[in-house]
C-alpha positions as CSV (number, residue, x, y, z in Angstrom):
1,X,-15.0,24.9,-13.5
2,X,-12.4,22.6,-13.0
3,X,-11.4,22.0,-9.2
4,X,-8.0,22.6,-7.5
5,X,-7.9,18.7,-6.7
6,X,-8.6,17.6,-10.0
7,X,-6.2,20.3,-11.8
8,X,-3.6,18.9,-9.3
9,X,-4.7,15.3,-10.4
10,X,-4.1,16.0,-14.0
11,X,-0.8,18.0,-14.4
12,X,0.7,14.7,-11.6
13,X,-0.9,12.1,-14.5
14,X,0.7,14.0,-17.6
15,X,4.5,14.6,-15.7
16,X,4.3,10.7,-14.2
17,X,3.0,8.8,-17.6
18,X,6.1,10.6,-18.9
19,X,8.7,7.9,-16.7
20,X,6.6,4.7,-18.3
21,X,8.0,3.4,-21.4
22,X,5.4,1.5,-23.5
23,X,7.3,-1.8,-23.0
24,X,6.6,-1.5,-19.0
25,X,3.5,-1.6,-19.8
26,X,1.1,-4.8,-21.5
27,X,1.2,-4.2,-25.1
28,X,-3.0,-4.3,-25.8
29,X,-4.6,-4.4,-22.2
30,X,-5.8,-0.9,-20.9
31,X,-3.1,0.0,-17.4
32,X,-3.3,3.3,-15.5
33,X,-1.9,6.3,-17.3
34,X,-0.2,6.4,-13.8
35,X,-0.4,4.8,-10.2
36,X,-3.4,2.2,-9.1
37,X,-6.5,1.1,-11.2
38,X,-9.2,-1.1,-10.3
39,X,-12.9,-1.4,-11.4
40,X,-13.9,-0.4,-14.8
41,X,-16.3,2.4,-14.8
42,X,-18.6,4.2,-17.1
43,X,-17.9,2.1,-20.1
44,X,-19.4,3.2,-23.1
45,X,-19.9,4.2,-26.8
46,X,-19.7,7.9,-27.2
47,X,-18.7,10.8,-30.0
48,X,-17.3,8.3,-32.2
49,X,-15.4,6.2,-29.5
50,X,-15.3,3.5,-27.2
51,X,-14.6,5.6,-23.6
52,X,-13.5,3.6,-20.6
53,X,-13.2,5.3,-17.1
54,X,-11.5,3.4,-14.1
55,X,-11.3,3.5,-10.5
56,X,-7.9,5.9,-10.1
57,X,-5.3,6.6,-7.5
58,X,-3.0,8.5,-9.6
59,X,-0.5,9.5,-6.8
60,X,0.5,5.6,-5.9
61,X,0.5,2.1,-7.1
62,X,-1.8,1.6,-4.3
63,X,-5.4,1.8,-3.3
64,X,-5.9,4.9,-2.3
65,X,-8.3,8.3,-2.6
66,X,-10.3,7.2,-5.9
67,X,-10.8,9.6,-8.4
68,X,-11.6,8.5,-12.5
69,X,-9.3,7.9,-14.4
70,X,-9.9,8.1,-18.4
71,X,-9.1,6.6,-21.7
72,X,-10.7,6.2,-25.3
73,X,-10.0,3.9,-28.0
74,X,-11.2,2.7,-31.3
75,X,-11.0,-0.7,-31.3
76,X,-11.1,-1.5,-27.3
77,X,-7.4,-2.9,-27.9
78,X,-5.3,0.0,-28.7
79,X,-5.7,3.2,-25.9
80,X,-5.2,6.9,-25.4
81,X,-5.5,8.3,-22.5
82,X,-7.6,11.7,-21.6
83,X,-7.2,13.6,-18.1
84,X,-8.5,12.2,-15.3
85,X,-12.5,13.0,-15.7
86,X,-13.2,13.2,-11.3
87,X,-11.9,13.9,-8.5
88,X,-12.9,13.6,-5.0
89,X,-13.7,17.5,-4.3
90,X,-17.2,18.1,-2.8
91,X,-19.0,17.3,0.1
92,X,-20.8,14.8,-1.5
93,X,-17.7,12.9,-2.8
94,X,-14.5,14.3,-0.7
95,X,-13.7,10.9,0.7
96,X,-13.6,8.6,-2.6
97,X,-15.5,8.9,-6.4
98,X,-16.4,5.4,-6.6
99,X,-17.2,3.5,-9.2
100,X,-20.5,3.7,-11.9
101,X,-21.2,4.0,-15.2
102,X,-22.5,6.3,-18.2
103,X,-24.7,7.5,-20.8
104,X,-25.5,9.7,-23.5
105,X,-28.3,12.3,-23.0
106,X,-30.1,12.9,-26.0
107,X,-28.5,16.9,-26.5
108,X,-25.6,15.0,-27.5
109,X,-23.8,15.5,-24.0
110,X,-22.2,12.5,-21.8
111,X,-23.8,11.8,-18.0
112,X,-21.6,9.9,-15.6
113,X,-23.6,8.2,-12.5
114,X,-20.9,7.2,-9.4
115,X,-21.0,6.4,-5.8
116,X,-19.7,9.5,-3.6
117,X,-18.2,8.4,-0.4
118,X,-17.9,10.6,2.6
119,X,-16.3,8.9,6.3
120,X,-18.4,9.0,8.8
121,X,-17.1,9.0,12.7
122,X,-18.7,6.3,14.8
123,X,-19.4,6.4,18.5
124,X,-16.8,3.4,18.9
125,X,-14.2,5.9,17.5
126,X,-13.6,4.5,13.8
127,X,-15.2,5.7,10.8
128,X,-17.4,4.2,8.0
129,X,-18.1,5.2,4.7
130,X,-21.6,6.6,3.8
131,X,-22.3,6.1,0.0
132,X,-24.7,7.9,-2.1
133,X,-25.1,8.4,-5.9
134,X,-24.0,11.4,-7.8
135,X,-23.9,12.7,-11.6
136,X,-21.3,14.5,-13.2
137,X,-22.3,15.9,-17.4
138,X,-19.7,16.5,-19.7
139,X,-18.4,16.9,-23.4
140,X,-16.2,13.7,-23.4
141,X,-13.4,15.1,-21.8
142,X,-14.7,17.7,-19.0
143,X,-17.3,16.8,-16.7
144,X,-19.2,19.6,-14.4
145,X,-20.7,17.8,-11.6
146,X,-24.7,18.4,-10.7
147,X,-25.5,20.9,-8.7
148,X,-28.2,18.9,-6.6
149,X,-25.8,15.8,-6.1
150,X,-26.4,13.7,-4.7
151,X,-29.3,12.0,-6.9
152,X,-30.0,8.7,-4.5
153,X,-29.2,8.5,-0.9
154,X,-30.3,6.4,2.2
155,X,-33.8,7.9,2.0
156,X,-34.4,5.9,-1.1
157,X,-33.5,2.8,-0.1
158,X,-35.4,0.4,1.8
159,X,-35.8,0.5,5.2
160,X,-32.8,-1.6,7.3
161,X,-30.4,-1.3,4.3
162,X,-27.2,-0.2,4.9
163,X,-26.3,3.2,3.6
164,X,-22.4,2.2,3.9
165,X,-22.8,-0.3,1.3
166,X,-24.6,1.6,-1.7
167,X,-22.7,1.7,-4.8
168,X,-21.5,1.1,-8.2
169,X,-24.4,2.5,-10.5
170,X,-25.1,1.0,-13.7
171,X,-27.6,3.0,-15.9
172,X,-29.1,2.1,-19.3
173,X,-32.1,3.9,-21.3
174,X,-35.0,2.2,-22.1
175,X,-36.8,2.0,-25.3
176,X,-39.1,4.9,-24.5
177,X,-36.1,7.3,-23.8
178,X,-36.5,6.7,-19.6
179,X,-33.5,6.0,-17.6
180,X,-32.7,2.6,-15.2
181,X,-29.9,2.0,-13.2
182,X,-28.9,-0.9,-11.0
183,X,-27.3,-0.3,-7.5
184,X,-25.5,-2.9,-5.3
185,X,-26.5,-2.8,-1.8
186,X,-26.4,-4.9,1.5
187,X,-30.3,-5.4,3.0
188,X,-31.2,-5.7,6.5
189,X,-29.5,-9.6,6.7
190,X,-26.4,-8.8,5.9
191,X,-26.3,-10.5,2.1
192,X,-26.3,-8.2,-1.1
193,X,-29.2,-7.1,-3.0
194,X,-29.4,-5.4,-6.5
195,X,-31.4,-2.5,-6.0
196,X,-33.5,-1.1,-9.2
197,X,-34.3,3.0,-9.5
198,X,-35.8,4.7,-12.8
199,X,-35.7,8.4,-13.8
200,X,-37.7,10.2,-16.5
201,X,-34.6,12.4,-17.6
202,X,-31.5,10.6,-16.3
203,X,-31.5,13.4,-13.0
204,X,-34.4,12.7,-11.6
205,X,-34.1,9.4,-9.9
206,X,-36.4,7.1,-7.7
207,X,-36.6,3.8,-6.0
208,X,-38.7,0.9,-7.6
209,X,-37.8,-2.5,-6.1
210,X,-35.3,-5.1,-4.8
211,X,-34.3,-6.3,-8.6
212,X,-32.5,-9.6,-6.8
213,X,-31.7,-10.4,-3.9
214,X,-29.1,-12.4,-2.6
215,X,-30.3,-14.8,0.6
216,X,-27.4,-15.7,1.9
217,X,-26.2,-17.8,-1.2
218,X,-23.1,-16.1,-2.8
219,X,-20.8,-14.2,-0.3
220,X,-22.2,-11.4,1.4
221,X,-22.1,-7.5,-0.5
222,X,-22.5,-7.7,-3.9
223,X,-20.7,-5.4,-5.5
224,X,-20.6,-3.6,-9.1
225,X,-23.9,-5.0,-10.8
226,X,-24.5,-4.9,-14.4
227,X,-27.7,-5.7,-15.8
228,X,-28.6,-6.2,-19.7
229,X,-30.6,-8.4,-22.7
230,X,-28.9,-11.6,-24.3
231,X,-29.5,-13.9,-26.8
232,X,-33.6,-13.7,-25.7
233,X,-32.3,-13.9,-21.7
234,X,-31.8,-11.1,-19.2
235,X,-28.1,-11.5,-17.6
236,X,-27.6,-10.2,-14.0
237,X,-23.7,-10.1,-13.4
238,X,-22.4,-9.3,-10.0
239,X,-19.1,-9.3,-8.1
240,X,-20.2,-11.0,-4.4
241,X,-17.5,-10.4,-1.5
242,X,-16.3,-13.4,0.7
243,X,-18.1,-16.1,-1.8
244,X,-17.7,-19.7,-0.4
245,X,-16.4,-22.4,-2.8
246,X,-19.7,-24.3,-4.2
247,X,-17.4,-27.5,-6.1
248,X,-15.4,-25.9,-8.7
249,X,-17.5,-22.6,-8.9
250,X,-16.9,-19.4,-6.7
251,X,-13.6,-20.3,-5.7
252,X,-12.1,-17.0,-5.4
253,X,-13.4,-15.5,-2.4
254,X,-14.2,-11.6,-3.8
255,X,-15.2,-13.3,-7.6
256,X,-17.7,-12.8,-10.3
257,X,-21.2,-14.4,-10.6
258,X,-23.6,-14.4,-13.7
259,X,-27.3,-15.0,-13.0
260,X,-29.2,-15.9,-16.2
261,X,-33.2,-15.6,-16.5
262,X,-36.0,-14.0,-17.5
263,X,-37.0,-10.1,-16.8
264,X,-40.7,-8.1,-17.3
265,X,-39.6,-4.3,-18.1
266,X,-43.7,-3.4,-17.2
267,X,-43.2,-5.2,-13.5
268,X,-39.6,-4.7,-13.3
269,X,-39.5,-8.8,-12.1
270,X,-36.2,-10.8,-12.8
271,X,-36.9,-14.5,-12.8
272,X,-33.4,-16.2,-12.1
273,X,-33.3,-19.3,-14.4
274,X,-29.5,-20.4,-13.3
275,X,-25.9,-18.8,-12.2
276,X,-22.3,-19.6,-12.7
277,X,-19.1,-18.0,-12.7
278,X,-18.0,-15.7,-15.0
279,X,-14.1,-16.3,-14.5
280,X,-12.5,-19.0,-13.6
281,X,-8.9,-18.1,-13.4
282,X,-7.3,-16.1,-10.6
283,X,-7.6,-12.5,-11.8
284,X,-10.9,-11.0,-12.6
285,X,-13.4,-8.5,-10.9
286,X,-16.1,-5.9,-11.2
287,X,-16.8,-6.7,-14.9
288,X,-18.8,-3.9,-16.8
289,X,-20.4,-4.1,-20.5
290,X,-21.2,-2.1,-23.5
291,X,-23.7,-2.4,-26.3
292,X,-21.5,-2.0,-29.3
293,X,-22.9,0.0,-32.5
294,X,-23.4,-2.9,-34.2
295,X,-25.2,-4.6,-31.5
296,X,-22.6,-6.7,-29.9
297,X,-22.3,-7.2,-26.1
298,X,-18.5,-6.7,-24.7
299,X,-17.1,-7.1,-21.5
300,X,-14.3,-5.7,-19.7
301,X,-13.4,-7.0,-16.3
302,X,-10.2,-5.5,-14.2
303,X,-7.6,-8.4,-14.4
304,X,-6.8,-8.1,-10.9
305,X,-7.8,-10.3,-7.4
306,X,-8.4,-8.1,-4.2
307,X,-6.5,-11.0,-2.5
308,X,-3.2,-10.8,-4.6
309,X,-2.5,-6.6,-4.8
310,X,0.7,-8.0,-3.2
311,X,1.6,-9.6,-6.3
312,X,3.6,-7.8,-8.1
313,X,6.8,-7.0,-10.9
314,X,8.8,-5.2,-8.2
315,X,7.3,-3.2,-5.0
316,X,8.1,-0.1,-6.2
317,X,6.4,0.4,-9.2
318,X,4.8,3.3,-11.1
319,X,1.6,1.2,-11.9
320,X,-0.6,-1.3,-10.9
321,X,-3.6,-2.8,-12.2
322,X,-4.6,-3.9,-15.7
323,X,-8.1,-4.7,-17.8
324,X,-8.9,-7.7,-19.4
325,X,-9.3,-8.7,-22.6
326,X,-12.6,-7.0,-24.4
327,X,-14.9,-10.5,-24.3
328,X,-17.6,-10.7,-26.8
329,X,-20.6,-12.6,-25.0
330,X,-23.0,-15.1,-26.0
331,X,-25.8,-17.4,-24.7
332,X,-26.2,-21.3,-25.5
333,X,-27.0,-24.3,-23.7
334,X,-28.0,-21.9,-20.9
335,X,-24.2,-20.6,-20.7
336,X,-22.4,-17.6,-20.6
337,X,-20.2,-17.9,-23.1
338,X,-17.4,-15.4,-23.5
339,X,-14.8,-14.7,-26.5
340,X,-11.6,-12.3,-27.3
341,X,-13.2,-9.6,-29.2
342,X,-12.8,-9.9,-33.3
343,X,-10.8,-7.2,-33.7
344,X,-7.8,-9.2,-31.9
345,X,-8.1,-11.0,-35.1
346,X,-7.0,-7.8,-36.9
347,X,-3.4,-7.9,-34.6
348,X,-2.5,-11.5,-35.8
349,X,0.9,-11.8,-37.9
350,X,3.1,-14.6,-38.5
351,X,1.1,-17.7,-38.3
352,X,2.5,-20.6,-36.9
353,X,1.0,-24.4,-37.5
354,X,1.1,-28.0,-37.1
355,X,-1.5,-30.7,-37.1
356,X,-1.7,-34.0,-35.8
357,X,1.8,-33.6,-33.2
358,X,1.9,-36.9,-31.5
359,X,3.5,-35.9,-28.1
360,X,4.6,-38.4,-25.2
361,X,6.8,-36.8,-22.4
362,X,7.9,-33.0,-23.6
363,X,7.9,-31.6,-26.9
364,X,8.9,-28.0,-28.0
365,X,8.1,-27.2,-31.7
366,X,9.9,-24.4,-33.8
367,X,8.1,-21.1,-34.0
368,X,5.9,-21.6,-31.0
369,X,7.4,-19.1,-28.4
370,X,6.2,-15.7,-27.5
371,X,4.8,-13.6,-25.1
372,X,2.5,-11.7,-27.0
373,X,0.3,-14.2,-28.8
374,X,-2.4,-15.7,-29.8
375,X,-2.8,-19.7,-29.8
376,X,-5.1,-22.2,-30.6
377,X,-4.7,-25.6,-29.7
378,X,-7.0,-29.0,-29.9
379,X,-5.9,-32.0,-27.8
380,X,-7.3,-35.2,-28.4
381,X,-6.5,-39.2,-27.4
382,X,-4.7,-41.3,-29.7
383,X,-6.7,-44.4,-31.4
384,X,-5.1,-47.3,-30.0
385,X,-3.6,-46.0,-27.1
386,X,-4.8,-45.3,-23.3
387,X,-6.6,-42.3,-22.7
388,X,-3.9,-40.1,-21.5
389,X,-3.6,-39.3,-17.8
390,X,-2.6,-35.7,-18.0
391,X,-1.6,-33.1,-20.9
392,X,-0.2,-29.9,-20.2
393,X,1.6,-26.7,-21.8
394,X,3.8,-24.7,-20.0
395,X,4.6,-21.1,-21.5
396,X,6.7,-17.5,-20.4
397,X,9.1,-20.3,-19.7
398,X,12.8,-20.4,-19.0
399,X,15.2,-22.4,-16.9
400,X,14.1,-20.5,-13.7
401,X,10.3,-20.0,-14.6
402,X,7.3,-21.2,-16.3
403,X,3.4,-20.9,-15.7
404,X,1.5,-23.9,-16.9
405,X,-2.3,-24.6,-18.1
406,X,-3.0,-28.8,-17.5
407,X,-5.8,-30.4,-18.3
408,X,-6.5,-34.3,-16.5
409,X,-9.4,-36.1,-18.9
410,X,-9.9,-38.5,-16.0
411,X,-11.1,-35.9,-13.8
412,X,-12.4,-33.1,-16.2
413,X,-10.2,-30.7,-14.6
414,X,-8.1,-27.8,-16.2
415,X,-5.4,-26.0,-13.5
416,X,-3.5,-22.6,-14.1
417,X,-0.7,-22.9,-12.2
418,X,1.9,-19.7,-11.9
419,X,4.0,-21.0,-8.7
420,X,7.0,-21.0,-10.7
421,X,6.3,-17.8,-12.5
422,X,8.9,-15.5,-10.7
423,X,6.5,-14.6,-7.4
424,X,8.0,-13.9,-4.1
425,X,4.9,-14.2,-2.5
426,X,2.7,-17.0,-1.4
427,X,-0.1,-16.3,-2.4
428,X,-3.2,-17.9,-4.9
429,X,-1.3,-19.2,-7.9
430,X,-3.4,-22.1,-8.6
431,X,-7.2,-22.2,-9.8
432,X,-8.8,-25.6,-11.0
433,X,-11.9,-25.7,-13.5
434,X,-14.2,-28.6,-14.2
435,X,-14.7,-28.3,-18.0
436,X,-16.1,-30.8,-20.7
437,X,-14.6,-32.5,-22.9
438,X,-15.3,-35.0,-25.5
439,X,-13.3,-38.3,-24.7
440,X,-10.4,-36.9,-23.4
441,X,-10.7,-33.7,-26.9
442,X,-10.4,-29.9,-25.6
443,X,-10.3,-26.8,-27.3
444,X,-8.5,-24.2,-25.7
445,X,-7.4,-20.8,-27.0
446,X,-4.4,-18.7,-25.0
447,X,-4.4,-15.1,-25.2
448,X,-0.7,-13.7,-23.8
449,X,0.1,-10.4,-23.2
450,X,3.3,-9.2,-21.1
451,X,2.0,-9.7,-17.9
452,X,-1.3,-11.8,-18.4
453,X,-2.3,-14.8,-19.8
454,X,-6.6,-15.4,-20.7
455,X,-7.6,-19.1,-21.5
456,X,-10.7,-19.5,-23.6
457,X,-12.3,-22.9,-23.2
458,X,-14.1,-24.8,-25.8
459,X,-15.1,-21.5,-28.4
460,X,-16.0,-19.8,-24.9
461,X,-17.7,-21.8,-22.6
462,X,-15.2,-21.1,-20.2
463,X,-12.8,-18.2,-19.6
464,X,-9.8,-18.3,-17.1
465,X,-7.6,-15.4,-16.2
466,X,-4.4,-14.9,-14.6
467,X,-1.7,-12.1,-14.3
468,X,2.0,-13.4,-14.4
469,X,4.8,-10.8,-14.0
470,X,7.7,-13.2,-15.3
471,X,10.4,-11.6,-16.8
472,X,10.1,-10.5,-20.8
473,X,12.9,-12.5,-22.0
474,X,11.3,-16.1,-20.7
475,X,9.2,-17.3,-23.7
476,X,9.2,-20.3,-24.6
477,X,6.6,-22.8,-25.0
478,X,6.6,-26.3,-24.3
479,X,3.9,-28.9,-24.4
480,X,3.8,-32.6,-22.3
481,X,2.0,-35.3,-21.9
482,X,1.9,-38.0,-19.1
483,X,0.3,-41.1,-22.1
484,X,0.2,-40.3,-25.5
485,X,-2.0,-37.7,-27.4
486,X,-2.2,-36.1,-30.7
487,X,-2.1,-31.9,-30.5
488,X,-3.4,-29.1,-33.0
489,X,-1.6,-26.3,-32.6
490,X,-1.6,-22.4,-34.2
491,X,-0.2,-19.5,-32.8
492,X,-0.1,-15.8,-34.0
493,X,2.3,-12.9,-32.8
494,X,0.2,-10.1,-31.8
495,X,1.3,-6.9,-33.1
């Protein structure tokens, strides 16, 4: 039976996608059908396609009561959208469905594992939000939620956790056909903790152990945990709130944080071996991934920063919020390292190249403009010359506005800078990155879309995000260089 609230959800979604035109919207990264999205939720592989909920206020481009918003795809680039799969409608959930993740159960049906909120009056008069976990099962398009919802609640926790910061499920099945799922929690200091519960049959669910736990080192709440095999590692990612700058890592304050190490499935120990960032940019959060069916692990992250919503084309706008590029991950060296998915390959048209450009002061070449493209370039020193002091490109560029990626060799740091992309706002625009680089030689790769730009660093070592909302018409591309150096360049359109 489908609810009043979520009937009410749906038909405002189908009438409101109806006053979007596809060019308001980026051209290849998944936006709300309508209204406000933020976390990616249940992201998975199932009937044939690649199914990708999100955290949903359908009735405003702002935060507001969540519900799940729903889309499918075949290639992770190219979307559809389905109804909206839950609304907030029982007692369990009436104050918010929050975010989690999903499965298939092995009669061929779909689960969905979220965080039901509920406010909670205090004695001092305000309210906070008590968080449980809940399951909903469903055919890929209608979910029924379970009648003993919900599944997890402060009972199973352990003792001194809060049970206003429980949330963001994130099952898998193990080999033997059990169910785990990670939970992000806040323990009895005050700093997160990733708690680990296992279930027989996926309904069933109980509490095992404290999987990590944070200690005061990143931020405080860790939010929206994902947990998963790589490349002969175990990779913990987590999105900590209020991290504090450690050099030129965890510099935005709500950010994302890979642990890399070591896990026994018998004793359910993770062995942390290092961490980093998974995003260096501005503009990503609450990343979730998916096993692929042939075996590849893809992110998707919500290109958004809780400390820019104010950011925006215009203020009233019918939606808000945008994922990032699907990023194919690897391990080496120890690293993360993350990629555009291979399929953006499949998009590329009218190739664009030059070798060897010697560029002192500005250069513009013919061809290279765009705001939907794909570009490669290789800087490097010139023989004979000083190592050049600084090397930058500037792109979605006009005479009013330009955002620009530079890279100093001196000081191994890379900047996005969008301060003269078209805000009104002062807010972050600027995010520096220690990289490497090979005497003064950097790969970088630029993925544009209409209102986002992804930097790839080095065939992945690094990825840095940003949303721009210039207007369309700026694109041009232009490349400088305080010294001399010699530039690789090829772009593809995307289409």
């Amino acid at each position: 039976m489908t609810s009043q609230t979520l009937r009410e959800a749906r038909k405002y979604e189908e009438a409101s996608e109806k006053m979007i035109t596809r060019i308001e919207r980026p051209a290849f990264h998944l936006s709300p059908r309508t209204g406000w999205m933020n976390d990616p939720n249940g992201f998975s592989w199932y009937d044939g396609k690649y199914h990708l909920f999100y955290q949903y206020n359908p009735y405003a481009s702002q935060w507001g009561p969540m519900h799940w918003g729903h889309a499918v795809s075949d290639d992770l680039l190219h979307w559809e959208y389905l109804p909206a799969a839950l609304a907030p409608d029982e007692a369990c959930d009436r104050d918010g469905c929050f975010s989690g993740s999903a499965v298939t159960l092995p009669d061929g049906r779909q689960l969905l594992m979220y965080t039901g909120v509920v406010r909670e009056r205090q004695a001092n008069g305000g309210y906070s939000e008590v968080q449980t976990q809940c399951l909903a099962v469903g055919d890929g398009v209608d979910y029924e939620k379970y009648e003993k919802n919900p599944v997890l609640d402060e009972k199973d926790i352990p003792e001194g956790s809060s049970r206003y910061d429980f949330r963001d499920p994130k099952m898998w099945q193990e080999e033997d056909g059990s169910y785990r799922c990670v939970v992000g929690n806040r323990a009895a200091d005050g700093s997160g903790q990733i708690l680990l519960f296992s279930s027989p049959d996926g309904f069933e669910w109980q509490y095992e152990k404290v999987l990590a736990g944070n200690h005061g080192r990143f931020g405080r709440m860790w939010e929206c945990p994902d947990f998963f095999p790589l490349d002969g590692k175990w990779v913990l990612v987590v999105s900590p709130q209020d991290m504090l700058p450690s050099g030129f890592e965890y510099h935005n304050g709500n950010g994302t944080l890979c642990l890399i190490g070591e896990y026994c499935r018998e004793t359910g120990e993770f062995t942390e071996m290092s961490d980093q960032s998974v995003d260096y940019g501005i503009d990503f959060y609450a990343p979730q991934t998916i096993l692929t069916p042939d075996g590849r692990r893809v992110m998707i992250g919500w290109m958004q920063n809780w400390d820019t919503c104010n950011h925006r084309r215009k203020q009233e706008e019918a939606w808000f919020g945008q994922m990032s590029l699907p990023r194919e991950l690897s391990i080496k060296e120890g690293r993360l390292y993350q990629n555009p998915i291979r399929e953006l390959e499949e998009m590329r048209t009218g190739r664009v190249s030059y070798d060897n450009i010697i560029v002192s002061g500005t250069v513009r070449l013919e061809g290279i403009r765009g705001r939907r493209i794909d570009m490669e370039l290789t800087v490097r020193p010139v023989e004979g010359c000083d190592l050049y002091r600084k090397f930058a490109v500037r792109f979605a560029q006009n005479e009013l506005y330009y955002t620009s990626l530079s890279f100093r060799p001196g000081e191994s740091v890379l900047k996005v800078d969008r301060k003269f992309s078209g805000s009104r706002r002062a807010i972050i625009h600027q995010r520096r990155s220690m990289v490497k680089h090979r005497g003064g030689e950097l790969k970088l790769r630029m993925v544009l879309d209409r209102f986002s730009v992804e930097v790839f660093v080095n065939d992945g070592e690094q990825a840095l995000s940003a949303v721009l909302y210039t207007d369309q018409e700026a694109d041009g591309i232009s490349f400088i260089a305080d010294g001399t150096v010699s530039l690789d360049v090829t772009k593809y359109d995307l289409v």
